[in-house]
Backbone of each chain as ProteinMPNN parsed JSONL, in Angstrom:
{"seq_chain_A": "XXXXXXXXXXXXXXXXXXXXXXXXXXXXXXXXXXXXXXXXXXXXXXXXXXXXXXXXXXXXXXXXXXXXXXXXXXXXXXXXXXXXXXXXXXXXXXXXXXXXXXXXXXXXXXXXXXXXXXXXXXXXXXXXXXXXXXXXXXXXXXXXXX", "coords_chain_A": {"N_chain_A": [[0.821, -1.207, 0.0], [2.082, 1.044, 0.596], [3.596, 1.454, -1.312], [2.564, 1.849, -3.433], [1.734, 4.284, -3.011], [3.355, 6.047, -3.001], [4.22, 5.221, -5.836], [2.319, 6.939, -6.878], [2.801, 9.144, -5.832], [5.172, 9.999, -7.317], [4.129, 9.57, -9.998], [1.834, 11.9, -9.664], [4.231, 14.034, -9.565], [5.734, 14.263, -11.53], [4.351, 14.404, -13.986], [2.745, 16.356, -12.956], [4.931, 18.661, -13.021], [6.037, 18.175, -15.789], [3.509, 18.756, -17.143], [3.265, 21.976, -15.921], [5.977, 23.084, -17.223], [5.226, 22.638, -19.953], [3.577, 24.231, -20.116], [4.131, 26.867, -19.85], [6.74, 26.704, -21.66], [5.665, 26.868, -23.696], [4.581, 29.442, -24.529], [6.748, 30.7, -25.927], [6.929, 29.15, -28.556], [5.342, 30.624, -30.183], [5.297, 33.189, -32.778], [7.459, 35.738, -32.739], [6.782, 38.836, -32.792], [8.944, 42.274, -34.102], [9.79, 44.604, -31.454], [7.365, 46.285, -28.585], [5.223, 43.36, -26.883], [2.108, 42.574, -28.521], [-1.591, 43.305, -27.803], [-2.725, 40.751, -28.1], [-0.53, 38.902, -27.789], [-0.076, 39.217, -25.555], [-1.596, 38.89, -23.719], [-2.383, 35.947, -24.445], [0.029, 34.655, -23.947], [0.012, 35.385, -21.116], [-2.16, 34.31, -20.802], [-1.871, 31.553, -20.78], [0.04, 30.836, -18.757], [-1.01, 31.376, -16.851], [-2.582, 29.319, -17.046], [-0.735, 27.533, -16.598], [0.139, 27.572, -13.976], [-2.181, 26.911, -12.951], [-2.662, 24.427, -13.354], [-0.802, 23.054, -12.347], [-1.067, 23.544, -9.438], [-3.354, 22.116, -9.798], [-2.316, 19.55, -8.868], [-0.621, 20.043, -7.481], [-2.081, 19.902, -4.729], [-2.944, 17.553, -4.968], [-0.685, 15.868, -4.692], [-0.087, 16.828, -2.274], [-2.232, 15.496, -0.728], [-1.627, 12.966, -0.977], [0.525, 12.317, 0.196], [1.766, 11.126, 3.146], [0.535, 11.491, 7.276], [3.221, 12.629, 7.84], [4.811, 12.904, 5.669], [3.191, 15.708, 4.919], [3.384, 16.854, 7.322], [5.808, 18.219, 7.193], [6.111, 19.288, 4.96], [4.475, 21.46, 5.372], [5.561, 22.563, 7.495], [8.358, 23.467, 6.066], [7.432, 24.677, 4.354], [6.02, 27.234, 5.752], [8.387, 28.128, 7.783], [10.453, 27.689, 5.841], [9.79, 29.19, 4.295], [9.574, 31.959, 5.42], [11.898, 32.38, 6.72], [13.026, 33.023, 3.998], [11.67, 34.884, 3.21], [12.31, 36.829, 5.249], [15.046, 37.061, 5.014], [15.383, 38.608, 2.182], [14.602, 40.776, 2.606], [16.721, 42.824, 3.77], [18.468, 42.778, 1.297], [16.88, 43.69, -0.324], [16.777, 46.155, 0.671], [19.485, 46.687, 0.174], [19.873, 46.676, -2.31], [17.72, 48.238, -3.295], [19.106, 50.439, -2.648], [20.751, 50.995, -4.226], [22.968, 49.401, -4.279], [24.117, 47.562, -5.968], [25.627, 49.326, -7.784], [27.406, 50.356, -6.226], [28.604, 47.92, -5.773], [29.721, 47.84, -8.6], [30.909, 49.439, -10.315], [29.905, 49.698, -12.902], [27.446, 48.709, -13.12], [24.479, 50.471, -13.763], [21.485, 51.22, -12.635], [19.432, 52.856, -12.913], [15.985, 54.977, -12.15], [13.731, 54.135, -13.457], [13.992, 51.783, -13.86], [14.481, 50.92, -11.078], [12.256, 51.261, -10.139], [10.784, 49.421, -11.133], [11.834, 47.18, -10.234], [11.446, 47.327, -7.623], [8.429, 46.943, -7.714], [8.734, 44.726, -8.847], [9.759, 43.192, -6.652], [7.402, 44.007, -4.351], [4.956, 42.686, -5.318], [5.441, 39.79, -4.918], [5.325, 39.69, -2.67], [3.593, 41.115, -1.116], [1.431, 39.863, -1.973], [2.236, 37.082, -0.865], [1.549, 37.707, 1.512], [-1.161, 38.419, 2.137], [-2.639, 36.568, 0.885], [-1.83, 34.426, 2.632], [-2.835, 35.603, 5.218], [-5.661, 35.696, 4.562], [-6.182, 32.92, 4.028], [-5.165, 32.26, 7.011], [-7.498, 33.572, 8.184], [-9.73, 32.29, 7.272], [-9.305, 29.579, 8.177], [-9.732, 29.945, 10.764], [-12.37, 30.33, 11.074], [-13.399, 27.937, 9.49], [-12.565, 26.103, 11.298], [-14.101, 27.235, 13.917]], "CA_chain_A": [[0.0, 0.0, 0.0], [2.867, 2.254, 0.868], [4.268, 1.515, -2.337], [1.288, 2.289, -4.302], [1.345, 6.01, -2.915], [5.397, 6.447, -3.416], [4.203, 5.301, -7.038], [1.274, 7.982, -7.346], [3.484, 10.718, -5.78], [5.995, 9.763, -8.42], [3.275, 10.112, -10.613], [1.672, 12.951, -9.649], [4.893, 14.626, -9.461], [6.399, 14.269, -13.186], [2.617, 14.658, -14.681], [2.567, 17.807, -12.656], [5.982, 19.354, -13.463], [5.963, 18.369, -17.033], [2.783, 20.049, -17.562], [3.683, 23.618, -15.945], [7.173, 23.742, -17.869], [5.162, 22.408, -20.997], [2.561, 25.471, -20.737], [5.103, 27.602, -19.613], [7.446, 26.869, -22.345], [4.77, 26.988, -24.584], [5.195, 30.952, -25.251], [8.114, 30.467, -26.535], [6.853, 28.998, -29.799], [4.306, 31.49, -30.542], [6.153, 33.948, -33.097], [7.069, 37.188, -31.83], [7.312, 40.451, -34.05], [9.925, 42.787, -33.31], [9.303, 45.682, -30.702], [6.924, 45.485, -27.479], [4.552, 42.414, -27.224], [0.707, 43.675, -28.653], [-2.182, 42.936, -26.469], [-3.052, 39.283, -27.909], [0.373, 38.288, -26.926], [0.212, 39.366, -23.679], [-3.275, 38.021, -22.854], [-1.948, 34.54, -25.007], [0.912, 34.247, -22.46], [-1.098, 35.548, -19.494], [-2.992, 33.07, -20.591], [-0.723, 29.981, -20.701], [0.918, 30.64, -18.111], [-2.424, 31.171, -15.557], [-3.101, 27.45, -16.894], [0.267, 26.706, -16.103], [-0.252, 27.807, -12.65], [-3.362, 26.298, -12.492], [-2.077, 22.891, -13.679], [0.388, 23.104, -11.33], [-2.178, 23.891, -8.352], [-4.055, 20.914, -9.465], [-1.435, 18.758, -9.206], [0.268, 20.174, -5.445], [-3.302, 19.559, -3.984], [-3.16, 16.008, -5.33], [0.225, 15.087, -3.892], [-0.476, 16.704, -0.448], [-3.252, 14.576, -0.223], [-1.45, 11.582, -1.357], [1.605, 12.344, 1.023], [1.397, 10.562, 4.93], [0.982, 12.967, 7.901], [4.509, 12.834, 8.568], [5.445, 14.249, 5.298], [2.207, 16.774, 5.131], [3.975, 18.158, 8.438], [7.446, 18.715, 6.897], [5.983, 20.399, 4.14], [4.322, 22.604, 6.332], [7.224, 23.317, 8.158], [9.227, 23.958, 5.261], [6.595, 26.548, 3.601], [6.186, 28.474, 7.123], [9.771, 28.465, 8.497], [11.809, 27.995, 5.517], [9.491, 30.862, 3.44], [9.308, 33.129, 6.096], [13.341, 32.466, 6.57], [13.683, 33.522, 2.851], [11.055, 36.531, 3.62], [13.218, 37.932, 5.897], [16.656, 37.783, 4.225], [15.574, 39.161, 1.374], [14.584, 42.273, 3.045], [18.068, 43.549, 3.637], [19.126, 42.098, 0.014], [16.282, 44.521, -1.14], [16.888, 47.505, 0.248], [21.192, 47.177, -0.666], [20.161, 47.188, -4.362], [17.191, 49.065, -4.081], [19.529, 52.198, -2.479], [22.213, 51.192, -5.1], [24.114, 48.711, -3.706], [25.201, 47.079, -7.093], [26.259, 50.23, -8.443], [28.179, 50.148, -5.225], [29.742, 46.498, -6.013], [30.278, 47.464, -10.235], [30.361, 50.947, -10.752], [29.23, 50.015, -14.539], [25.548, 48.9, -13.096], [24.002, 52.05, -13.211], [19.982, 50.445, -13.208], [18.691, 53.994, -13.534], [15.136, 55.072, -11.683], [13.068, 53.474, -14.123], [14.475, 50.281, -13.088], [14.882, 51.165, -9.422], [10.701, 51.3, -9.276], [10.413, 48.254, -11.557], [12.47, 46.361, -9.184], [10.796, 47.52, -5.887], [7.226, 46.517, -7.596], [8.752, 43.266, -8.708], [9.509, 42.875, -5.026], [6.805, 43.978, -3.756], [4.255, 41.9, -5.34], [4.711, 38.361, -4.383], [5.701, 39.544, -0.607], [2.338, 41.569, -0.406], [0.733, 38.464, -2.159], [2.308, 36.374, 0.267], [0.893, 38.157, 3.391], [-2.767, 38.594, 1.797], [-2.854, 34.67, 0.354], [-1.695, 34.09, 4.237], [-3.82, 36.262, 6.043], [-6.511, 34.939, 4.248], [-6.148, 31.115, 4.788], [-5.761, 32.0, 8.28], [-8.719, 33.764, 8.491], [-10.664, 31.034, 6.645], [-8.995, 27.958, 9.047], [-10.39, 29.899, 12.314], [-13.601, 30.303, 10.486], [-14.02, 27.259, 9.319], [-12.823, 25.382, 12.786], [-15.111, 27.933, 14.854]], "C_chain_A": [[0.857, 1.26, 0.0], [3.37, 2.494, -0.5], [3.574, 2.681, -3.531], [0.914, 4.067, -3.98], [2.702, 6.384, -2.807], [4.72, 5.913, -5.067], [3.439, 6.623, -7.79], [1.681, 9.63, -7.334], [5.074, 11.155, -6.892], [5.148, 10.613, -9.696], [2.956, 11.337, -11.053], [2.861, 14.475, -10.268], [5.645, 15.138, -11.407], [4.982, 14.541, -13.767], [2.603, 16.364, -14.346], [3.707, 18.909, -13.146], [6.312, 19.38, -15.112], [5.084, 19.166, -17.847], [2.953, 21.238, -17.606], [4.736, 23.79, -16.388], [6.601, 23.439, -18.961], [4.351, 23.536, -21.464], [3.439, 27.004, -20.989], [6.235, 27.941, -20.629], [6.601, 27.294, -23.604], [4.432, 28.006, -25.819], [5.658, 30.822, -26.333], [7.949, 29.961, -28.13], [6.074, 29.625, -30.977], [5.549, 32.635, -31.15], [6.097, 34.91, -32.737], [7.944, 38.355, -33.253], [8.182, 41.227, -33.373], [9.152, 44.046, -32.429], [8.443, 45.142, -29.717], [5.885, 44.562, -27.792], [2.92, 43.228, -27.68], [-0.086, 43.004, -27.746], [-2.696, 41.549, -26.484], [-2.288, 38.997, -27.452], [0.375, 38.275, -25.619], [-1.036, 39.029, -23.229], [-3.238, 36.428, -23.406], [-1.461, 33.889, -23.802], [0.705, 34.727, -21.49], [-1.295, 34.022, -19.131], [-2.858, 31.543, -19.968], [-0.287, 30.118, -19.332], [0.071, 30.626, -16.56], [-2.602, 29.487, -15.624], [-2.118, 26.931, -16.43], [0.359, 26.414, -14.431], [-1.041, 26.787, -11.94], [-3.109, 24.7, -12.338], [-1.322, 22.523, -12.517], [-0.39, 22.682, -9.68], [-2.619, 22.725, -8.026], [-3.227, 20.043, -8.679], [-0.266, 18.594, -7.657], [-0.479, 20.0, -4.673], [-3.166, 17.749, -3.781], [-1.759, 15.428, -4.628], [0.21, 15.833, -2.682], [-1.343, 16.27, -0.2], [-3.084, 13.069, -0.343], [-0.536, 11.301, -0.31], [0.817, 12.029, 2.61], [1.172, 11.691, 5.567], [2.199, 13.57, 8.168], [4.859, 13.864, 7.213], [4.398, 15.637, 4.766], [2.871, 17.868, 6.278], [5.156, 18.63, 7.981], [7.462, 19.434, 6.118], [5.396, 21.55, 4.385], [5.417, 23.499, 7.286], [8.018, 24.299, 7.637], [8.492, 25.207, 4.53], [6.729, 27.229, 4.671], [7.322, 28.753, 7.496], [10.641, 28.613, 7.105], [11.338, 29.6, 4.384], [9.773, 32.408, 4.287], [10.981, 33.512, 6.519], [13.867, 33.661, 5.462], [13.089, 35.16, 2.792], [12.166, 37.594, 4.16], [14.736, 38.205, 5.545], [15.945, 38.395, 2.843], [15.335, 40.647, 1.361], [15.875, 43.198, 3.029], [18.493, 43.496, 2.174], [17.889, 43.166, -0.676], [16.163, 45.623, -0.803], [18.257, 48.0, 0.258], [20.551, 47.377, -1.896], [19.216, 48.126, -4.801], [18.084, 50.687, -3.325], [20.67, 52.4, -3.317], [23.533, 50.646, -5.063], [25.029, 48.03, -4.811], [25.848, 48.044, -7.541], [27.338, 50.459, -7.446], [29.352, 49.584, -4.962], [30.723, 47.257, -7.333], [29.39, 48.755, -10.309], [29.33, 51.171, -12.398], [27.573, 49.222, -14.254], [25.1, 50.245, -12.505], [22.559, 51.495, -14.056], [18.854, 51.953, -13.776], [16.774, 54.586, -12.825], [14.106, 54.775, -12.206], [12.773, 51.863, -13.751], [14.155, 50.086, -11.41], [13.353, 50.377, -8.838], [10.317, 49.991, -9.937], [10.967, 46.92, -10.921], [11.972, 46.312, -8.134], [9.231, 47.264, -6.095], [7.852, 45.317, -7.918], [9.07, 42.532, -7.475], [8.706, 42.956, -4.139], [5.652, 42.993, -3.462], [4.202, 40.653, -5.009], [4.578, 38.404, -3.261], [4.369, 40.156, -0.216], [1.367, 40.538, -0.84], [0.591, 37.831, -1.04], [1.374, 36.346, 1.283], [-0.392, 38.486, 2.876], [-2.857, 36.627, 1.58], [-2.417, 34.375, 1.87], [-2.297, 34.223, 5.375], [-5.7, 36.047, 5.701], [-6.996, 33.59, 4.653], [-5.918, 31.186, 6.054], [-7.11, 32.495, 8.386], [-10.261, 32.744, 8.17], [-10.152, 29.717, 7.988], [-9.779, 28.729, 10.164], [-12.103, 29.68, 12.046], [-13.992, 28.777, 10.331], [-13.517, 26.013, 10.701], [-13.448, 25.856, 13.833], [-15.885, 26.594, 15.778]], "O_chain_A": [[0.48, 2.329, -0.48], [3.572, 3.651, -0.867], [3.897, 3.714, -4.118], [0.109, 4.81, -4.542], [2.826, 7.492, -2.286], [4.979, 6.943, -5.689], [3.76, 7.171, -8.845], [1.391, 10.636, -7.98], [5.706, 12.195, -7.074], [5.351, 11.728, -10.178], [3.311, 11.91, -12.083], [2.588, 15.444, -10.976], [5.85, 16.173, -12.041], [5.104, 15.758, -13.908], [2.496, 17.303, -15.134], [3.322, 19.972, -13.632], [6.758, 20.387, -15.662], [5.371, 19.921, -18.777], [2.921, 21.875, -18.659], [5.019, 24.958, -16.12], [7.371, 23.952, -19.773], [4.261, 23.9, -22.636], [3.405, 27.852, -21.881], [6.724, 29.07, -20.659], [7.055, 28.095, -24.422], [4.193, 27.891, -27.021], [5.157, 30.819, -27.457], [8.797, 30.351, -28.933], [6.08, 29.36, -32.179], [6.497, 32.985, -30.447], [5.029, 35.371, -32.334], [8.9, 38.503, -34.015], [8.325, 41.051, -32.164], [8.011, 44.389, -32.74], [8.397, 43.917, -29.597], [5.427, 44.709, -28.926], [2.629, 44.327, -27.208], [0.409, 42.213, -26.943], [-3.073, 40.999, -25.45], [-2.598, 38.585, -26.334], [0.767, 37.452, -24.792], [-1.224, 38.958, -22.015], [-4.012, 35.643, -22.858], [-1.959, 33.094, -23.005], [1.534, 34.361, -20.656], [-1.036, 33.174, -18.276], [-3.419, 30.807, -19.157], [-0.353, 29.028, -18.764], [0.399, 30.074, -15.51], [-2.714, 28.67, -14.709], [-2.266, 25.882, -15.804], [0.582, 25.355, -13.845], [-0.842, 26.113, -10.93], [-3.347, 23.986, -11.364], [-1.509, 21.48, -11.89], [-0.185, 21.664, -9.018], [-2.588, 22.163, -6.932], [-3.702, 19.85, -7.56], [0.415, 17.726, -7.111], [0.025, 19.855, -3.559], [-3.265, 17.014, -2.798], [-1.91, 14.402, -3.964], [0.694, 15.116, -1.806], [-1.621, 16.584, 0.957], [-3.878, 12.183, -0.027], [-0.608, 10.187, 0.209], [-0.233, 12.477, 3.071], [1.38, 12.782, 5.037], [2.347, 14.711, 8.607], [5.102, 15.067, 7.31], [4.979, 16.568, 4.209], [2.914, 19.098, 6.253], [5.532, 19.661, 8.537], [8.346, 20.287, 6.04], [5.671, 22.581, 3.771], [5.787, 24.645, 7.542], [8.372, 25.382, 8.101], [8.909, 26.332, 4.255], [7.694, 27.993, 4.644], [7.427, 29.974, 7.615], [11.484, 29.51, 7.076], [12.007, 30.533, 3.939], [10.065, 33.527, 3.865], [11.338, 34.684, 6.633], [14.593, 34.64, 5.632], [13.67, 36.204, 2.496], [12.65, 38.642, 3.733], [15.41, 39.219, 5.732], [16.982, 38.975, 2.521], [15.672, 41.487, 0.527], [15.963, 44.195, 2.313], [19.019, 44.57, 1.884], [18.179, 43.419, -1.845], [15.574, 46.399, -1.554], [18.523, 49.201, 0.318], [20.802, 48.42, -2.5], [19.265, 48.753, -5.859], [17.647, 51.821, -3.524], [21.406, 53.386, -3.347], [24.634, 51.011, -5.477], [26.252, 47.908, -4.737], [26.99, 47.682, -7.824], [28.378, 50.83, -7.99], [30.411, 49.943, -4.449], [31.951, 47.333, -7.303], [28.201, 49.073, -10.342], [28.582, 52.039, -12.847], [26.696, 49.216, -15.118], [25.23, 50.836, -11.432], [22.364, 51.346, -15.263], [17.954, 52.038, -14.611], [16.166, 54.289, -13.854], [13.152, 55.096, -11.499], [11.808, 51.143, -13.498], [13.647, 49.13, -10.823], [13.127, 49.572, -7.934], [9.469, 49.353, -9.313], [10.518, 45.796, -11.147], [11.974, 45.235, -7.538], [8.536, 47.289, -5.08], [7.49, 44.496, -7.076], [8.687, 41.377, -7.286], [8.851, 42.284, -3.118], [5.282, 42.537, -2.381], [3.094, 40.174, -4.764], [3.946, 37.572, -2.611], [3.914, 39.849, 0.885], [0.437, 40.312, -0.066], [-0.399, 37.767, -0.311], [0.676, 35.459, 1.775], [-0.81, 39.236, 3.757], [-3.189, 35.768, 2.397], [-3.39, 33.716, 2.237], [-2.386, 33.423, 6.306], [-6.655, 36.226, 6.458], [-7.929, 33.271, 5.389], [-6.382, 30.211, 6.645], [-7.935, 31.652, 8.735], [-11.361, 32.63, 8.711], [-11.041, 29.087, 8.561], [-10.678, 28.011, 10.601], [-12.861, 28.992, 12.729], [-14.907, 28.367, 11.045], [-14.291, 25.081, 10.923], [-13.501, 25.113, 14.813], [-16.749, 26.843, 16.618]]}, "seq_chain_B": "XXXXXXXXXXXXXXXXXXXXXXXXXXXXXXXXXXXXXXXXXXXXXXXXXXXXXXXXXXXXXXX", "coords_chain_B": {"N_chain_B": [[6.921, 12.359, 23.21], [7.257, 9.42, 24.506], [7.372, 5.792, 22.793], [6.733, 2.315, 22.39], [7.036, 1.447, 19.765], [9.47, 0.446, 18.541], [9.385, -2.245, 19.749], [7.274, -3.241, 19.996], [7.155, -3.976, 17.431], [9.544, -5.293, 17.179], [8.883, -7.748, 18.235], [6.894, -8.956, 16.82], [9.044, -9.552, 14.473], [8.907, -7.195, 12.536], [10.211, -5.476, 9.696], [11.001, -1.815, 9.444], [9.57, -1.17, 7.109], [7.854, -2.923, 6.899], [5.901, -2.174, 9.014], [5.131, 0.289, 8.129], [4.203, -0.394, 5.612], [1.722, -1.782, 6.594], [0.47, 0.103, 7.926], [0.069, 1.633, 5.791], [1.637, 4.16, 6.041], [4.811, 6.243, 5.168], [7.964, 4.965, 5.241], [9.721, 6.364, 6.395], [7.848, 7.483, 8.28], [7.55, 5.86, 10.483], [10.031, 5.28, 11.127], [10.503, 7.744, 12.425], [8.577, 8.149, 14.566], [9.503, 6.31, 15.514], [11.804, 6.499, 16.866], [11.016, 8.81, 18.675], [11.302, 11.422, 17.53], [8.862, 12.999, 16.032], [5.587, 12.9, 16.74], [2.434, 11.458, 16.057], [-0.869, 11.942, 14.786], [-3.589, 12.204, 16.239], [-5.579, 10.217, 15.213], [-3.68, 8.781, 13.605], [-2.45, 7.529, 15.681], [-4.193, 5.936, 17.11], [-4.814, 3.805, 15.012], [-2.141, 2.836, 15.321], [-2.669, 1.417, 17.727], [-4.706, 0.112, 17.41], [-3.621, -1.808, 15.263], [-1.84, -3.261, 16.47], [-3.315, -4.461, 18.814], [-3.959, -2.992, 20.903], [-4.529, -0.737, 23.317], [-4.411, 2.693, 23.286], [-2.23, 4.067, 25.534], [-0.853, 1.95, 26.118], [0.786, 2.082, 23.993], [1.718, 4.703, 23.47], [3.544, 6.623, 25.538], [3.596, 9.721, 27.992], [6.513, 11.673, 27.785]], "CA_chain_B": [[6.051, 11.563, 23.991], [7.705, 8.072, 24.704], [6.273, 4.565, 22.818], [6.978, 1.048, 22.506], [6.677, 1.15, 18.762], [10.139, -0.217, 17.878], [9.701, -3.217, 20.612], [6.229, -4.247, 19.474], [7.297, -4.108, 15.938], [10.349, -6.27, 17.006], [8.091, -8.511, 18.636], [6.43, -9.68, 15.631], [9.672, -9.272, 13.477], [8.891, -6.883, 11.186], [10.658, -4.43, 9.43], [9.732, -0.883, 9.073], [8.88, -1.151, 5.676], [6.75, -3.805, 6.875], [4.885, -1.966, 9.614], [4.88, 0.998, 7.398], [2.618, -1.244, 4.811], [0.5, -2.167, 7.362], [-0.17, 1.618, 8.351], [-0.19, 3.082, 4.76], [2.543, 5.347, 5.796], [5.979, 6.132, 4.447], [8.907, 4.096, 5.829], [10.331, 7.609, 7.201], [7.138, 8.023, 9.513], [7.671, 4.861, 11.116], [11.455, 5.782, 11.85], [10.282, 9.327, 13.302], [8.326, 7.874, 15.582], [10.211, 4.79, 16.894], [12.972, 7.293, 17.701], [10.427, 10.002, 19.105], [11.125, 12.769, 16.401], [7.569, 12.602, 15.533], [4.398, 12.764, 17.624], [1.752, 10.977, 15.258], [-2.146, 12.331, 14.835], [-4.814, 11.12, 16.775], [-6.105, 8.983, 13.911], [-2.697, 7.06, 13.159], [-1.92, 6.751, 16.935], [-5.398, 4.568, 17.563], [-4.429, 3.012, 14.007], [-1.025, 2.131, 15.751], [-2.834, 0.483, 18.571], [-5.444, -1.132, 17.019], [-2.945, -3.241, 14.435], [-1.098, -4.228, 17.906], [-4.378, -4.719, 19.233], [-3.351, -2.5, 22.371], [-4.708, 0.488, 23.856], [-3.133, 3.704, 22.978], [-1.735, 4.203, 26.448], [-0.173, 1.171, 25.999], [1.735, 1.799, 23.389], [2.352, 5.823, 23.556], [3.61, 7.13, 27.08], [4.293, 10.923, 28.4], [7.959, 11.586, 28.073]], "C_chain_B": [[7.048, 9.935, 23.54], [6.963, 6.376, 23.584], [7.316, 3.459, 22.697], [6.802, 0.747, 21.045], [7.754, 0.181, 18.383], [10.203, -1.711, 18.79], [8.178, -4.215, 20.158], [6.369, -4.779, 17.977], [8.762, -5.393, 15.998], [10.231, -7.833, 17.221], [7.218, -9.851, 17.447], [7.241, -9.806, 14.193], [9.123, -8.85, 12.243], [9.668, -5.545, 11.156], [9.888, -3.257, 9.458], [9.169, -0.266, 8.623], [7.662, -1.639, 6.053], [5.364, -3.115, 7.651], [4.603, -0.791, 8.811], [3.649, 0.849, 6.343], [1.452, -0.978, 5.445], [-0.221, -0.718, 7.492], [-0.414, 2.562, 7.384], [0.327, 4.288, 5.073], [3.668, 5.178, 5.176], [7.081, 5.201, 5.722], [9.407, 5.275, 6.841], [9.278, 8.095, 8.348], [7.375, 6.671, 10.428], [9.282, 4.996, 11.979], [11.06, 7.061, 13.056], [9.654, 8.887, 13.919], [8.835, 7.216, 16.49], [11.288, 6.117, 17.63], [12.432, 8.523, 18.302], [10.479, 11.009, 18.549], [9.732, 13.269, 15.877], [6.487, 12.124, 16.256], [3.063, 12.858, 16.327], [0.318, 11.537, 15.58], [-2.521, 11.069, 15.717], [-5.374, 9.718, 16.337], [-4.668, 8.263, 13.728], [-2.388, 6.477, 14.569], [-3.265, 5.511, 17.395], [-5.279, 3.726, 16.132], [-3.063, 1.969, 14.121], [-1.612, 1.231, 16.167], [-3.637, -0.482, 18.269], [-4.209, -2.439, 16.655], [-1.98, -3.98, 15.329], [-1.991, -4.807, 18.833], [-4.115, -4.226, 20.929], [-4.324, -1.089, 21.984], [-3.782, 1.435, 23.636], [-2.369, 4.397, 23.985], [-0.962, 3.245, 26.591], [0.975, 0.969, 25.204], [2.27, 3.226, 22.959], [2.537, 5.984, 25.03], [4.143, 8.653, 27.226], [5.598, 11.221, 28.622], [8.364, 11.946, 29.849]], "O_chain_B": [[7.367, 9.574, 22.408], [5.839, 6.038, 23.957], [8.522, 3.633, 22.866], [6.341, -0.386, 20.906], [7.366, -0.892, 17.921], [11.182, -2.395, 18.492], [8.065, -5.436, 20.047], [5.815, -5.765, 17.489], [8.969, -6.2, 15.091], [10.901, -8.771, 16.788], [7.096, -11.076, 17.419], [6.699, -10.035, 13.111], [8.878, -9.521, 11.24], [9.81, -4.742, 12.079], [8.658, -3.232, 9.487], [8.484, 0.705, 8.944], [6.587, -1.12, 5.753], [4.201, -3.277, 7.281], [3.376, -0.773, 8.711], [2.625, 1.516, 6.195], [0.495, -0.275, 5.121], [-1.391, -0.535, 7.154], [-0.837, 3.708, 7.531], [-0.15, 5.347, 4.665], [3.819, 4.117, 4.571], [6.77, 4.946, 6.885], [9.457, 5.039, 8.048], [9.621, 8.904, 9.21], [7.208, 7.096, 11.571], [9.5, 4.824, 13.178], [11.351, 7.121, 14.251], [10.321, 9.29, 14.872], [8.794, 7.294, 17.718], [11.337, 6.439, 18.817], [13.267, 9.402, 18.512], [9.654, 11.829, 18.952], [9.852, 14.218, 15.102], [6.41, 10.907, 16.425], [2.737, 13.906, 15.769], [0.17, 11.66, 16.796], [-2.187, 9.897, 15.897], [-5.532, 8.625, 16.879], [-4.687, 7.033, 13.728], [-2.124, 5.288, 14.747], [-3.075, 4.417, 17.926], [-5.876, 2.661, 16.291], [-2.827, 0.922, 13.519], [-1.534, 0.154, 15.576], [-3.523, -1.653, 18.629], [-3.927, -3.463, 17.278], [-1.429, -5.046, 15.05], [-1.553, -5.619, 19.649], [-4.096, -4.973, 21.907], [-4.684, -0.604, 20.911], [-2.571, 1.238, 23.726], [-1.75, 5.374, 23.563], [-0.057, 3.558, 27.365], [1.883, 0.158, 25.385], [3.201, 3.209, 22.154], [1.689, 5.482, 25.767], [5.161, 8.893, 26.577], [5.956, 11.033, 29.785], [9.533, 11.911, 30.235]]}, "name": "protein", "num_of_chains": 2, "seq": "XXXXXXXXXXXXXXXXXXXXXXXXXXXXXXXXXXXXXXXXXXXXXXXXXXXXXXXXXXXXXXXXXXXXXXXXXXXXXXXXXXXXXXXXXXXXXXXXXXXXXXXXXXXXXXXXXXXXXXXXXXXXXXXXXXXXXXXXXXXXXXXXXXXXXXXXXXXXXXXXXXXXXXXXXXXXXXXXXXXXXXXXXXXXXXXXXXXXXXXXXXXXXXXXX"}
């Protein structure tokens, strides 16, 4: 029996990862004209890449439900302690480069204030994700164990 | 919390692949417990005792 769910999380696992690098890569074969992408492209590969997500989603549901409690708790562990680990170093690591710290290291990166703010929203968004998609699912677990 | 897992399991020589089978867990939860790393749910600890046919005071104890 044990076997039979070390085969499924096998399974699961290559089924699931082949899919989201297959949607994901997927782009990539769609021809691209020169200059910025127009708005089918960018709602194409939105697109793809939401399913890729999604695929993906399916697919991490299905092997934490296939996985024992023992390793259900380790992967819990490892999202809460080792994310919230990576949370917090990257704080310092984002505000050396966002005050200029590479230009600091290699005088010839000069990212320019264009960059500066496109860097500090690409940082911002998954970390304020994070803590909404977090603050959420707790608020839902007290709710729904009331 | 203390048990008697690796003594009942030696009891009936089995490995702990074998009791692993039996419990539909991984081989690695069966280790984490015998050596106490690992304090098992409600539901597998009366799943322990049943397949030993013991009481679960019997076969977990308060460190």
């Amino acid at each position: 029996m044990a076997q039979s769910r070390a085969s499924r999380l096998r399974t699961y696992l290559i089924v699931g990862v082949a899919g989201f690098f297959a949607l994901m890569l997927l782009p990539m074969l769609i021809p691209r004209s020169p200059g910025p992408p127009g708005v089918g492209r960018i709602l194409v590969v939105t697109g793809l890449v939401a399913l890729g997500v999604g695929w993906w989603a399916v697919f991490a549901v299905r092997i934490y439900r296939t996985q024992d409690e023992f390793w259900r708790t380790g992967e819990r562990v490892a999202w809460h302690w080792g994310g919230l680990l990576g949370l917090l170093i990257s704080v310092p690591v984002f505000v050396f480069i966002g005050l200029g710290g590479l230009h600091w290291l290699n005088p010839a990166t000069d990212a320019g204030p264009l960059a500066a703010r496109a860097f500090t929203s690409g940082y911002m968004l998954p970390v304020m994700l994070q803590a909404v998609g977090s603050t959420l699912v707790g608020l839902w677990w007290r709710w729904a164990k009331r | 919390m203390k048990n008697r897992l690796k003594v009942l399991r030696a009891e009936r020589d089995w490995s702990q692949a074998d009791l692993a089978a039996r419990l539909d867990v991984s081989r690695q939860s069966v280790n984490a417990i015998e050596t106490g790393k690992y304090d098992p749910s409600l539901p597998l600890a009366f799943r322990i005792a049943r397949l030993f046919d013991l009481t679960i005071e019997a076969v977990f104890s308060e460190a």
